[in-house]
C-alpha positions in Angstrom: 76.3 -61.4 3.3 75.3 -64.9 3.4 72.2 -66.0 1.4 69.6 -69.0 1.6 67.8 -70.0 -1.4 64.1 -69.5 -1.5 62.2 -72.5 -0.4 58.6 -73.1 -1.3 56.8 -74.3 1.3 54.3 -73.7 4.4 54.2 -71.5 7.2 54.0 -73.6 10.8 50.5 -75.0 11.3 49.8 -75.0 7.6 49.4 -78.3 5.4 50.9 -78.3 2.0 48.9 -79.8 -1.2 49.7 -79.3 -5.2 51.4 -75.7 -5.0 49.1 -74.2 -2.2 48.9 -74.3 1.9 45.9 -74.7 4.0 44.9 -74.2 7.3 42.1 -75.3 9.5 40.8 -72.2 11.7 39.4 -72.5 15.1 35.8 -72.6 15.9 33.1 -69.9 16.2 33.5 -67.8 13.4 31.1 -66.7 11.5 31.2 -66.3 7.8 32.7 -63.1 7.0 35.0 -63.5 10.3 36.5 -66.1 8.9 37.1 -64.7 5.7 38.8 -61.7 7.7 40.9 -64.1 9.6 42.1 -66.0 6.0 42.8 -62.5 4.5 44.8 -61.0 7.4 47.2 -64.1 7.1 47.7 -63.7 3.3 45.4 -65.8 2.2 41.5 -66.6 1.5 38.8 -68.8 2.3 39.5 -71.9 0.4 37.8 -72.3 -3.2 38.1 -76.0 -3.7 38.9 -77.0 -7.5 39.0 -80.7 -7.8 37.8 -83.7 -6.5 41.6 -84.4 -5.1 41.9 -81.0 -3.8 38.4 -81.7 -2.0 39.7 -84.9 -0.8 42.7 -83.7 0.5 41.0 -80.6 2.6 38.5 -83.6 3.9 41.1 -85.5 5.1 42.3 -82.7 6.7 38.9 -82.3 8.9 38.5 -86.0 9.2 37.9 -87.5 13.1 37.2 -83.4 13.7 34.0 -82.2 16.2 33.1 -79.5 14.3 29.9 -79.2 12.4 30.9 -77.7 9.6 33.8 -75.7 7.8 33.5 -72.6 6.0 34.8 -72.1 2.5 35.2 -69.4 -0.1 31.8 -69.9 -1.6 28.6 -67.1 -1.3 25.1 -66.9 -3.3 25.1 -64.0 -5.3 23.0 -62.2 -7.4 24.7 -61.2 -11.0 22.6 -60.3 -14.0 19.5 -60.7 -11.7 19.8 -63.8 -11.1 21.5 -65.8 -7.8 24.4 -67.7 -7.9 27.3 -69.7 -6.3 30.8 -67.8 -6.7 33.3 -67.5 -5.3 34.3 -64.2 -2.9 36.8 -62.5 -5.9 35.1 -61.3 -9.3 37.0 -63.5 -11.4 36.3 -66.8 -10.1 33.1 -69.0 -11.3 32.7 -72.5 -9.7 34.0 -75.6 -12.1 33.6 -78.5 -9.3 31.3 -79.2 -6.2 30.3 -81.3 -3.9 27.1 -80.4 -2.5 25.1 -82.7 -0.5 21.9 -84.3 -2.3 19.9 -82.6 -0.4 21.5 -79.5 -1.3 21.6 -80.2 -4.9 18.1 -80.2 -4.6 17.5 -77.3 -2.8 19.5 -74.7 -4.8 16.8 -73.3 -6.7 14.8 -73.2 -3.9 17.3 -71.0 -1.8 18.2 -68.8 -4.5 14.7 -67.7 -4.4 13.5 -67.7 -1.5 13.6 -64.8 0.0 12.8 -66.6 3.7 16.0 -68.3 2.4 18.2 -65.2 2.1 20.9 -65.6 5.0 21.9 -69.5 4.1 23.8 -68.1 1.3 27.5 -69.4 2.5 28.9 -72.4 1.9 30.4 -74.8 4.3 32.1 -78.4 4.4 29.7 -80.6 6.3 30.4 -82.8 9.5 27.4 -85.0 9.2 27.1 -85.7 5.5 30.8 -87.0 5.4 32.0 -83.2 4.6 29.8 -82.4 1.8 29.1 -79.1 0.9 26.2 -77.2 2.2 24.2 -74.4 2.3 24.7 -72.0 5.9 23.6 -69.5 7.3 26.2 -66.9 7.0 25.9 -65.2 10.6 26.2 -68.8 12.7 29.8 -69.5 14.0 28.6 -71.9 16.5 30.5 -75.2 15.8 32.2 -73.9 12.6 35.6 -73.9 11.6 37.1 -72.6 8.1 39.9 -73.5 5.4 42.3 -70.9 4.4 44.1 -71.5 1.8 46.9 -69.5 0.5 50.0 -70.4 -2.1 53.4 -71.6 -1.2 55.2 -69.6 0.7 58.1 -67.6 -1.4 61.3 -66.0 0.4 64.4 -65.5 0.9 66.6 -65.2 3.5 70.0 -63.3 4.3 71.9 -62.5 7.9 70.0 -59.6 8.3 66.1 -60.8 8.0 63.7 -63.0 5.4 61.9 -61.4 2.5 58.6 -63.0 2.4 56.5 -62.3 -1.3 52.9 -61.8 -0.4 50.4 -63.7 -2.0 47.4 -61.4 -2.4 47.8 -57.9 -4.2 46.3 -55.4 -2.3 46.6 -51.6 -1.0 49.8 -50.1 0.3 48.1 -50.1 3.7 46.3 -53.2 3.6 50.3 -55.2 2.7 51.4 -53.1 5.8 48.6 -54.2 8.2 49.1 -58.2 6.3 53.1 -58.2 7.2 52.4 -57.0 10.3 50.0 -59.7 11.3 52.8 -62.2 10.2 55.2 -61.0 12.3 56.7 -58.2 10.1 56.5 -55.5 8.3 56.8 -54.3 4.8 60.4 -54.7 3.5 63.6 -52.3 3.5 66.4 -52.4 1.1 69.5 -51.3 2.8 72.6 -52.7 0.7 73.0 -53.1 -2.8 73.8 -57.3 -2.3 70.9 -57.0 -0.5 69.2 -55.6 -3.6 70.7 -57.6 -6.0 69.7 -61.3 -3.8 66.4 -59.5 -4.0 65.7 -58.8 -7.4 67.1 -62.1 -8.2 64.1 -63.6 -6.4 61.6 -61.4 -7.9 62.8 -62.9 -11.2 62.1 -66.3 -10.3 59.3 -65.9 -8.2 55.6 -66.7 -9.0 53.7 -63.1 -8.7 49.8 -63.0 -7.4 47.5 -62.3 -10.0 45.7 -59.0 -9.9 43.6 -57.7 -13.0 45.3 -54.6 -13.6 48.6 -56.6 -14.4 46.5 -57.4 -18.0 47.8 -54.3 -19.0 51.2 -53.7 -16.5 54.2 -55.3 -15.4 54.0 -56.5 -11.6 55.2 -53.9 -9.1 55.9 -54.8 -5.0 55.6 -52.3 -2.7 58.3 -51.7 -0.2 58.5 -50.1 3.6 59.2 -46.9 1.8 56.2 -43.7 2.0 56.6 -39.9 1.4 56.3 -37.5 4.5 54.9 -34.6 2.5 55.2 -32.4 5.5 59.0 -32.8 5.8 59.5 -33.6 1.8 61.4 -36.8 1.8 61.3 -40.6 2.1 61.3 -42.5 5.0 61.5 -46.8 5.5 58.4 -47.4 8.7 59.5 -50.4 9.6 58.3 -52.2 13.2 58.9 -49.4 15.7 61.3 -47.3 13.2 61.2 -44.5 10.9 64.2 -44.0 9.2 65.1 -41.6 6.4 66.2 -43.1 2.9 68.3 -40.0 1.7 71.0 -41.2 4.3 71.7 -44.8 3.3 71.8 -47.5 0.1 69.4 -46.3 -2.8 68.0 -47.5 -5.6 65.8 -45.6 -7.6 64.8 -45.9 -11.5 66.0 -42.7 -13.6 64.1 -39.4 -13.0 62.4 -41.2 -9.9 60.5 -40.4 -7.6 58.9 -38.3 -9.9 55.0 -38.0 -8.2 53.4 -39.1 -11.2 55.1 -36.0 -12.9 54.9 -32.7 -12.9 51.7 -31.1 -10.9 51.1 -34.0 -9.2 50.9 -35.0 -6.1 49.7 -38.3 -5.8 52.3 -41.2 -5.9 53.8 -41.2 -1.9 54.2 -44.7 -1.6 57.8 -47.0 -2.8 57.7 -50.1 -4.9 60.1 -52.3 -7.1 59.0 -52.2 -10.6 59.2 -55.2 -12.9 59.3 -52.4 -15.3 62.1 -50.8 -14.5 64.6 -53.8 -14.1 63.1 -53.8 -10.0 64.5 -50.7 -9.4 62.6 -48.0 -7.0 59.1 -45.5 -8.0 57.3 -43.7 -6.6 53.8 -45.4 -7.0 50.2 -44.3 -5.8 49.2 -45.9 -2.2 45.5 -47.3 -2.8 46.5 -49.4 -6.1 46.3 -53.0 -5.7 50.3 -54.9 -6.0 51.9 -57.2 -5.0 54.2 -56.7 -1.8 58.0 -58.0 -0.4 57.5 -58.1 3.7 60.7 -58.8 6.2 60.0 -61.1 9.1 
């Protein structure tokens, strides 16, 4: 089975910059559309870093009609008290580049409460794409960055295993793969397994906060069918059973989370486990392998 060495690089129509792709979205999307759009494509509204990294998104949007271009910034309130941050828990703002008018209006916004719906944050067409101050529910004339990291996969005669770049819900990976094309990956050789957990190795894994405390796992095509007791691969337009083809599940998996319980119907690769199949709760947020 012949196999192509992952290549990190950008999907069609995204531009590639210091380890991550962007994309320029097309107008009349409001604020949280366009944050829906960025996320159904594996990525997120852009949260720009550096000074180089806003250059490089500007010259992206340069001799562009717009009026403005939303990014990954919101006003929020956190220990009573508004502020800029980005749209993830983790993520406090080290660089901008707001307009001067905007630097000196940020007080002002935060609280004013006649204020309260020009709490998003957009690239501006007619202050040379500075940042400004929106109001969230106007798409009129806006576009928005996504931005989303390199794209990891590998490729053999049968399909390409594309590594997600968000860690999210079984379901949520499912509906993301699908948008791309795909769907969530099958394992149906043991080459095929072996190329894959090769890749795993070598590939860079999106961070999620439970991972301070456990070793990545990727969910797979693989769920329980608890009314007919076994596994099954729902791939696009197919249900196959497992039981009758290549396996590869850890010792005394699937186990459901042990004895009594009845909680763990989803498949994933386990970092733990030398990338070998468990059984793994659905709703938990991991990382995920898609074939497109």
């Amino acid at each position: 089975m012949p196999i192509s060495a992952a290549q990190s690089q950008c999907p069609d129509g995204w531009s590639f910059f210091e380890g991550s792709c962007y994309y320029i979205g097309a107008e009349g999307y409001d604020f949280l559309e366009a944050r829906r759009y960025c996320d159904s494509v594996d990525g997120e509204l852009a949260l720009i870093s550096s000074s180089k990294e806003n250059a490089f998104i500007m010259s992206l949007l340069q001799n562009d009609n717009a009026t403005g271009a939303w990014i990954g910034l919101g006003l929020y309130r956190r220990s009573g008290k508004l502020e800029w941050r980005g749209l993830h828990w983790s993520y406090t703002v080290s660089f901008s580049n707001w307009t001067v008018t905007d630097q000196k209006t940020q007080a002002a916004i935060a609280a004013s409460q006649r204020s309260r719906n020009i709490r998003c944050a957009a690239l501006g067409n007619q202050h040379d794409w500075a940042w400004e101050a929106r109001d969230c529910d106007v798409g009129d004339g806006m576009k928005f960055v996504c931005k989303s990291c390199a794209l990891q996969q590998i490729c053999t005669d049968r399909t390409c295993f594309r590594l997600l770049c968000v860690a999210e819900s079984y379901s949520t990976t499912k509906r993301i793969c699908e948008n791309l094309g795909g769907s969530l990956a099958s394992v149906r050789t043991e080459e095929e397994s072996d190329a894959i957990k090769d890749f795993l190795n070598q590939a860079s894994m999106p961070r999620d906060r439970s991972w301070a405390h456990y070793r990545p796992t990727v969910y797979l095509a693989g769920s329980y069918d608890r009314t007919e007791g076994d596994w099954y691969w729902y791939t696009t337009g197919q249900r196959e059973n497992i039981s009758s083809g290549f396996t590869d599940w850890s010792d005394s998996e699937p186990n459901n989370c042990g004895i009594g319980c009845t909680k763990e119907n989803c498949m994933a690769m386990s970092a733990n486990q030398d990338w070998k199949w468990t059984d793994v709760r659905c709703h938990t947020r991991r990382a995920a392998l898609c074939e497109i």
